[in-house]
N, C-alpha and C positions, 0 to 999 in steps of 0.2 A: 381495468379493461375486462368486457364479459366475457363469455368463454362464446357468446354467441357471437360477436365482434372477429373476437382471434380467430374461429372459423370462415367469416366472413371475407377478409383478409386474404387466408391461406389458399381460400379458393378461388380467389382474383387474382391472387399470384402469376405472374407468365410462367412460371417455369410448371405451373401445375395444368396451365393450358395445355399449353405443347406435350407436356407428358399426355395427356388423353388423348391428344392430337393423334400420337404415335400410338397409343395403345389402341385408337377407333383403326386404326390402317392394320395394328397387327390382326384384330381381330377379322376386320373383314378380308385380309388376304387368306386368313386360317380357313373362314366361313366358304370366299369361294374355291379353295383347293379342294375341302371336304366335299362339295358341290360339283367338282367337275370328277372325284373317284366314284360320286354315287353314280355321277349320268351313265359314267361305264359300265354301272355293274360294278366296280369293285376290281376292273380289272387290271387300274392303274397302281395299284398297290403292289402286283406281282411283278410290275413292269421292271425290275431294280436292274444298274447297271452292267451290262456284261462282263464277268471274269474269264472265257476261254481262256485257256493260255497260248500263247503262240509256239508257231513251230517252224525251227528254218528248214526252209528249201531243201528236201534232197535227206531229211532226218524221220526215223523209223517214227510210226506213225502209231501210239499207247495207246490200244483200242482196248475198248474198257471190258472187262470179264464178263463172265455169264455170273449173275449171284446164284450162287450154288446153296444157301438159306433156304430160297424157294423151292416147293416142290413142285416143277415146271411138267411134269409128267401128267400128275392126276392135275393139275388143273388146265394143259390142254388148248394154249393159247396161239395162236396162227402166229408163227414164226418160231415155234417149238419152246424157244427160252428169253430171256431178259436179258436185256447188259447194263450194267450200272449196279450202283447203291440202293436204288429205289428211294422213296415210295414209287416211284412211276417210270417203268421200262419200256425202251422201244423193243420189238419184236425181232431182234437180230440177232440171235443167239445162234442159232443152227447155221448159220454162214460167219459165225464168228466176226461177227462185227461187220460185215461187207453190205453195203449198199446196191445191187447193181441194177442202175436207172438206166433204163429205155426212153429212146425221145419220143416225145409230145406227140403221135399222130392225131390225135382230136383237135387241139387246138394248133397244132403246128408253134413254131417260134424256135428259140435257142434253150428252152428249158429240156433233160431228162426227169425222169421218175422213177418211184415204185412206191405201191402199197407196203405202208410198216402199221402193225398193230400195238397201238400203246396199251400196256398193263397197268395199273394201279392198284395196290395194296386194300385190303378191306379195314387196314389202319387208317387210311388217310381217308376223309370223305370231302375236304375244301375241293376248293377251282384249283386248275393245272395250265399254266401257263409254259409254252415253249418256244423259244427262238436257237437259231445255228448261223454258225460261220462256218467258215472254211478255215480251218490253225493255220496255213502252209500258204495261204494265198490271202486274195483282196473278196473272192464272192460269199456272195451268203447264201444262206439254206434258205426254199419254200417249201411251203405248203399247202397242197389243194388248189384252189385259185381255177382261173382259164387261162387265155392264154398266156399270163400272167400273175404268178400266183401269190397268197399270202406271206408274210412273213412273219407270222406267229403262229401257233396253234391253242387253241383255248377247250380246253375241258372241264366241263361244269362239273357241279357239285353231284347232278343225278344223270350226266349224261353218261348213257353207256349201251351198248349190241346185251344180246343172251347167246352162250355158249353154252355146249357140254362140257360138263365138270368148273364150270364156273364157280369159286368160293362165295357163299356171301356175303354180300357187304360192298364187293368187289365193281370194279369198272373194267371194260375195256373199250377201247375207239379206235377201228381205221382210219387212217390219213394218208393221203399221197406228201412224199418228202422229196423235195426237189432240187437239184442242183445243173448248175452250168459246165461243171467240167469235173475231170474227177480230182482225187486228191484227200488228205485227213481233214475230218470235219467231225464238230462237236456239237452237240445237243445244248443249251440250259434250260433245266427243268425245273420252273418258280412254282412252290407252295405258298401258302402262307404262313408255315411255319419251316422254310426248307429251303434250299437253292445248289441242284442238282449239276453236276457238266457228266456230261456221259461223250465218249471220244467214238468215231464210228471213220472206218472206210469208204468210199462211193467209188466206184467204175463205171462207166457208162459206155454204150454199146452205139458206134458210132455205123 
């Protein structure tokens, strides 16, 4: 028997079909997931499952520090300092963590707000992905939007304001952060090499 036979054979086999069978479906499931992070931009890749942690009803609310690493002084960023781990802080230092949203008079509806200034490090230079819940309740965090707003925030790679005393290298971004009622509520803030929860307070001025 030739070794051109025994091949011939081996590749008429069913069990060698069907294996390709499966191997053509892996490939092309792999082909269009890669195809639908490109269409995003990339930005399904940051999208990873939420870890908040919950928190019952009526329990003290672990609003996350100011990182005292940063030199929040000379670099001067609207909302005076950072809270969290970083690479990327919201601007709520100087209220120690407090949110306090005003309702909507532009768009009107059931949403509050307030402008928060995101920081990022002149370490990190990827996209910045952000989504929030509420630890204590059922709603979730927006952002920006009309009279209904986002629920994510996206920070590019070269998006960013100029400030005084701004570090190089460095990003900042305003954003309206939005909530329905008050209560502890958390950040998560996705790198590409990172995944962030930074804890915050909101009050709202009814």
């Amino acid at each position: 028997m030739t070794g051109r036979f025994i091949r011939k054979r081996l590749l008429d086999a069913p069990w060698v079909v069907a294996g390709a069978g499966v191997l053509f479906v892996v490939v092309v499931l792999l082909a269009l997931a890669a195809a639908a992070g490109a269409g995003d931009g990339g930005w399904g890749a940051l999208r990873r499952p939420l870890h908040l942690p919950k928190l019952a009803s009526g329990a003290a609310c672990p609003v996350s520090r100011v990182d005292a690493r940063v030199p929040w002084e000379r670099i001067n960023i609207f909302g005076g300092t950072g809270i969290g781990r970083g690479p990327v802080y919201p601007g709520l230092g100087s209220r120690s963590g407090l949110l306090y949203a005003t309702r909507d008079e532009q768009y009107g509806g059931r949403w509050f707000g307030e402008k928060v200034f995101w920081y990022v490090l002149p370490s990190y230079r990827g996209p910045v992905l952000i989504r929030g819940h509420r630890l204590d309740g059922p709603q979730p965090v927006g952002f920006n939007g009309a009279k209904l707003p986002a629920f994510e925030l996206r920070i590019g790679p070269n998006e960013t304001v100029s400030w005084s005393g701004q570090p190089a290298g460095s990003r900042g971004v305003a954003s309206g952060v939005r909530v329905l009622t008050a209560g502890c509520y958390g950040f998560q803030i996705d790198g590409s090499s990172f995944s962030r929860t930074v804890v915050f307070v909101a009050d709202v001025a009814r």
